[in-house]
C-alpha positions in Angstrom: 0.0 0.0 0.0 1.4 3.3 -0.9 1.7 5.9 1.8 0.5 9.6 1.3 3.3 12.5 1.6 2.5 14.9 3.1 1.1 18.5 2.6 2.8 21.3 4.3 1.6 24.2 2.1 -2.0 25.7 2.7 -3.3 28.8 1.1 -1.2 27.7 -2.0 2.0 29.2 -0.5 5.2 27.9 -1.4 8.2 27.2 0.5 11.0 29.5 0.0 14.2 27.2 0.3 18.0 28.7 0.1 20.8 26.2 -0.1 24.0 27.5 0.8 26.9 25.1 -0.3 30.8 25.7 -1.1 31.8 24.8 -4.2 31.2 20.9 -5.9 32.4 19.6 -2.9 31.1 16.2 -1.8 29.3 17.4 1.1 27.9 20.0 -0.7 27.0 17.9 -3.9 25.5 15.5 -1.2 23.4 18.4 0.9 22.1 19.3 -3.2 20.8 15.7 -4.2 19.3 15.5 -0.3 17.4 19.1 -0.4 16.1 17.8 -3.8 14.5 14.4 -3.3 13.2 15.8 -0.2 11.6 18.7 -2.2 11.0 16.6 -4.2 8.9 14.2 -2.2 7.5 16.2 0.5 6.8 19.5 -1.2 6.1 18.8 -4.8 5.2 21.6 -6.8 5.3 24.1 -3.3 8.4 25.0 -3.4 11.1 26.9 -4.6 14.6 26.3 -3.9 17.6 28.4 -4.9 20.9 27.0 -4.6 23.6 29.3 -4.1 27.4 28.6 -4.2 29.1 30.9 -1.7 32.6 30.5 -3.6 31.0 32.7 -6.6 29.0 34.8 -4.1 30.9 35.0 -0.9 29.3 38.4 -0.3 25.9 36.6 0.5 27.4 34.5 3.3 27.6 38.3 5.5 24.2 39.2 3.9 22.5 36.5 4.8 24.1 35.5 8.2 25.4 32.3 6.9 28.6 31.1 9.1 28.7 27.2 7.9 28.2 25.1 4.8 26.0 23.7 3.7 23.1 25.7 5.5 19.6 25.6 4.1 17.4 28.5 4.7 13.4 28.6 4.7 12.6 32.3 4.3 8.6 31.6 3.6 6.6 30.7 5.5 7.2 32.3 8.3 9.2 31.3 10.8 12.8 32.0 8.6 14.7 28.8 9.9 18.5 27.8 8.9 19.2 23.8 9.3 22.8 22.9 8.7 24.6 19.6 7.2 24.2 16.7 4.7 20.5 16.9 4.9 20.5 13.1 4.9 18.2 12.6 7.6 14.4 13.5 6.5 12.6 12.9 10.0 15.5 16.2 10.9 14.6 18.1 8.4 10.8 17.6 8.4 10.5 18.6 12.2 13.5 21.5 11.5 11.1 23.2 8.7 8.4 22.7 11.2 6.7 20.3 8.8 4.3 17.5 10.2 5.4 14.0 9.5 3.1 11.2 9.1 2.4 9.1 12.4 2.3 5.4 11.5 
């Protein structure tokens, strides 16, 4: 039986995600492919997600208080949250972005 993802978004607001990475570095090519299949899966089409590469743009690290990489911002909906790391382990993320998971 196939399990329902869930629905964060109400209103038809999306989720406004910024990944901050350094470079094509493993860790940040990881935390890209983890933001993505969890965007992927859990938001669908409610979300937008800007990945930013800090070596090209280093200016946006003091702009946007960003001290480590890689850091994923949410900026919408409100609360603005930052999560840090990999991104490898969803049940972190889901409760980090203050998204309900799915009780089984």
């Amino acid at each position: 039986m196939a399990t329902k993802e869930v629905s964060v978004i109400e209103n038809d607001q999306k989720v406004i995600l910024h990944l901050y990475v350094s470079g094509m570095s493993l860790k940040s090519m990881e935390a890209i492919q983890n933001i993505r299949s969890f965007c992927d899966r859990y938001l669908q089409d409610s979300f937008r997600l800007e990945i930013i590469d800090l070596y090209k743009h280093p200016e946006k690290a003091s702009e946007h208080q960003i001290v480590f990489s890689p850091s994923l911002v949410k900026s919408l909906p409100l609360p603005r949250k930052i999560l840090i790391g990999t991104f490898s382990d969803v049940q972190k993320i889901l409760k980090g972005l203050g998204i309900p998971s799915e009780q089984k």
